[in-house]
N, C-alpha and C positions, 0 to 999 in steps of 0.2 A: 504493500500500500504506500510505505513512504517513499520507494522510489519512483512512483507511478504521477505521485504528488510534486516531489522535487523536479521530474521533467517537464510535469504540465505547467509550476509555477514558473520555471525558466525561461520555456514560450511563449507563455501570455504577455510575461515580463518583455520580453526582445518585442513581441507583435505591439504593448501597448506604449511603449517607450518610443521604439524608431516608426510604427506606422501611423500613427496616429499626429504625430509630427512632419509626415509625408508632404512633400512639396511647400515647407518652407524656405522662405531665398534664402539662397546660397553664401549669402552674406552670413550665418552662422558662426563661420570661419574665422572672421575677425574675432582677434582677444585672444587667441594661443590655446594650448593645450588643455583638456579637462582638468589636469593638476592646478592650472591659471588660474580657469573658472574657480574652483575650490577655494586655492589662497582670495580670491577677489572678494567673493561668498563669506569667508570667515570674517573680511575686514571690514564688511558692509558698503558691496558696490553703490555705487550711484549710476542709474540708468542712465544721466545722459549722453554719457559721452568718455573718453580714456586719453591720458598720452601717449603720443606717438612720435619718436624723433622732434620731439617739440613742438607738435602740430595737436592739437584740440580735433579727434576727429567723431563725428558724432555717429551715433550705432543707432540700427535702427532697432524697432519693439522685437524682428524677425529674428538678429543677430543678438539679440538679448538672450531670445526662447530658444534658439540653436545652442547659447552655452550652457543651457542647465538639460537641455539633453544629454546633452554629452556629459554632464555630471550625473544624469538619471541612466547610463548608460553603463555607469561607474560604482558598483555597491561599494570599492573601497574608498574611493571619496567621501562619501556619505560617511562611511563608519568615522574618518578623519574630521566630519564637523561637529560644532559644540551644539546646541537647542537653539542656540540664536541662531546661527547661519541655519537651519534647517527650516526654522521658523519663515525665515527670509525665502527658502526657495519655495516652501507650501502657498506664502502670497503671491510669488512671481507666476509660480503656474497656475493662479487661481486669477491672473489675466488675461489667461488666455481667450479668445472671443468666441470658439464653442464649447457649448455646455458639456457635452460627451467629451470633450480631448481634456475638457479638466479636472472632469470626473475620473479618467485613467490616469492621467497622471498623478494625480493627488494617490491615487490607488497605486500606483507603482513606487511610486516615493514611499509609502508610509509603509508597501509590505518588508523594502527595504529596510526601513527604522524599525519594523515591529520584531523582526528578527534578529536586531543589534540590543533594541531594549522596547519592550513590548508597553510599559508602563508609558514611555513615552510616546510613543503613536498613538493609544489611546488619547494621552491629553494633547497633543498635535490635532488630532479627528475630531476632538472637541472646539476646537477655536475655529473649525472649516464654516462656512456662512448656511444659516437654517436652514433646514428641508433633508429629504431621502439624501443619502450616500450608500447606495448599495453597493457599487465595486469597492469602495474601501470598509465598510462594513464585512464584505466576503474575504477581501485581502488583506485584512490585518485578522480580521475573525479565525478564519480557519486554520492558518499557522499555530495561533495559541489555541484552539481547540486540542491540540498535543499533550497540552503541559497545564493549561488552568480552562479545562472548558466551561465550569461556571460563569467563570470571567470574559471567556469568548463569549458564549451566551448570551451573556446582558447588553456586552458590549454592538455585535449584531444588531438587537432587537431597537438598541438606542439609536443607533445607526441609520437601520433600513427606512426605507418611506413606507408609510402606515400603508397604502393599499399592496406593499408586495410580503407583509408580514405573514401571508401563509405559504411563500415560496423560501422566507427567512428561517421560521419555526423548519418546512420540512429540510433544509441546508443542515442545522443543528443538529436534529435528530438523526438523520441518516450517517453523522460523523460523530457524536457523541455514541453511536451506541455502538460502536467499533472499540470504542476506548473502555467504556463501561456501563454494560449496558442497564444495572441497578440504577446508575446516579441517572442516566437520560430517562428510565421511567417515571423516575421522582420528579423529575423536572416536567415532563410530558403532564403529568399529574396538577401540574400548576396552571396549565391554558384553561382558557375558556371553551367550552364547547360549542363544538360551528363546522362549520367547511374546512376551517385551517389547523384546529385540530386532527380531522379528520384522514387531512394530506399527510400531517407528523406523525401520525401514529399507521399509516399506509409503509412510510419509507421505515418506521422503528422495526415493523413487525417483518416486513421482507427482509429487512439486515438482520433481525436478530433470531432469523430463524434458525440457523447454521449455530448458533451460541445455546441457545433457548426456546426451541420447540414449543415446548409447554409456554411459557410466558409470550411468546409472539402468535401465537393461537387467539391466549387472552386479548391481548390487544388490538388485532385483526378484528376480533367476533363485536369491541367495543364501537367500533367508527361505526356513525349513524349513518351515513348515504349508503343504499344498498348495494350500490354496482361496486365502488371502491370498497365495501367491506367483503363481498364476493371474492373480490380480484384478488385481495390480501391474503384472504382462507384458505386460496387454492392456492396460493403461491407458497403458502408456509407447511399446506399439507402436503404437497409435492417436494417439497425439500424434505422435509421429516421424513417421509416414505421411502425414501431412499435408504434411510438407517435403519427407521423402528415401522416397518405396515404397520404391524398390528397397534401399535403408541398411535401413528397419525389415525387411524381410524376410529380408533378409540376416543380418542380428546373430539373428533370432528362425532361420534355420535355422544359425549356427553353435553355436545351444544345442543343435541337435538336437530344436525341438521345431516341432508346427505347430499350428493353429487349431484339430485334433480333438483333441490331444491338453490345451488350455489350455479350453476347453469342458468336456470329461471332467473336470476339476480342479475347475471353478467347481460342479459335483455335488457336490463335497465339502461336510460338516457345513462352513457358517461358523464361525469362535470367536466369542466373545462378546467383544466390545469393548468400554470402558467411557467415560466424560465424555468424549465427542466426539470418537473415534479417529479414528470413522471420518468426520469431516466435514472433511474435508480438502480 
């Protein structure tokens, strides 16, 4: 799992760093080497302008955002600055003039800093301007789901924009119950009951079938829309059956239910799921 994790976050990292920056002028170039940018960063640039052989030569906004690429380009520079200069580069990219290029980059910067020290990309992600941050709610969140997924948890849920919190919750559960899957039930225990519970405890009970048969049974048989609690029974009793027939058929007839009756469910309208519920 973690190395499946380590090459997907080094992809997205290169895809949202250099593409998302794609066909800015070429004028980036000016100001020298990433290490430049860095020393500049730490001393507190001033956008408008540099010396040059004694010449005042003025940079444009493009040639500005070209050097903190190439600093975003750079995890060991980053590790090199203090909270101020980082401070500095979260506002700089938070110029940018579209909304999605500054959402990834905020999001690529801070999964950098979450990895160096996670306490501080939290309070970095907190000074970011109101509203949803889901790429960096997912990209500082899921790293520390590792190591404090309580604390990834919260920090998510504080993060994400209120109408994608049932795509938040099932992000959580699907990777907390990987790590442990008592503390994600306790926590699943804590939602409200609705649709977006419903998605969380979809993604708890197919992961934790492999762990806990029995318990993701339970949890499956609990989600109220019928088609996704169908979908879940037969997905946990078809893994269980692998191990134990006579186990999975058993728990599946002390729900009281059997094969015709989980069929007839799967006839149910699906709900509509949304940023990859259902790829579980």
């Amino acid at each position: 799992m973690k190395p499946k994790r380590s090459i997907l976050a080094a992809l997205l990292l290169g895809m949202m760093v250099s593409g998302y920056w794609f066909g800015l002028h070429k004028s980036d170039t000016v100001g020298g080497d990433a290490s430049g940018s860095t020393k500049a960063l730490s001393s507190g640039p001033t956008i408008g302008g540099d010396e040059k052989n004694g010449i005042r030569a003025r940079r444009t906004r493009a040639a500005d955002l070209g050097a903190y690429k190439r600093v975003l380009m750079d995890p060991e520079a980053i590790a090199a600055m203090d909270y101020d200069a980082r401070l500095r580069l979260l506002e700089e990219i938070g110029r940018l003039g579209n909304a999605s290029e500054r959402e990834k980059g905020w999001a690529a910067l801070l999964h950098i800093i979450a990895s160096l020290d996670p306490d501080q990309a939290i309070a970095l992600a907190r000074k970011l301007p109101p509203g949803g941050h889901n790429e960096v709610a997912k990209w500082v969140g899921m790293p520390l789901m590792h190591t404090q997924p309580a604390k990834a948890a919260a920090f998510m849920i504080e993060m994400a924009d209120p109408k994608d919190l049932g795509s938040t919750y099932t992000d959580i559960a699907s990777n907390w119950v990987d790590r442990d899957a008592k503390a994600a039930g306790e926590w699943l225990n804590t939602l409200p009951q609705g649709p977006d519970l419903d998605r969380a405890s979809r993604a708890y009970a197919i992961k934790a079938a492999d762990q806990d048969p029995a318990v993701a049974m339970a949890w499956a048989a609990s989600i109220g829309n019928e088609f996704l609690r169908a979908e879940s029974l037969l997905v946990v009793y078809q893994t269980w059956k692998t191990e134990d027939p006579a186990g999975a058929a058993a728990a599946l007839k002390a729900l009281g239910l059997t094969m015709e009756q989980l069929n007839a469910d799967l006839k149910m309208p699906r709900p509509k799921l949304t940023n990859g519920d259902d790829d579980d």
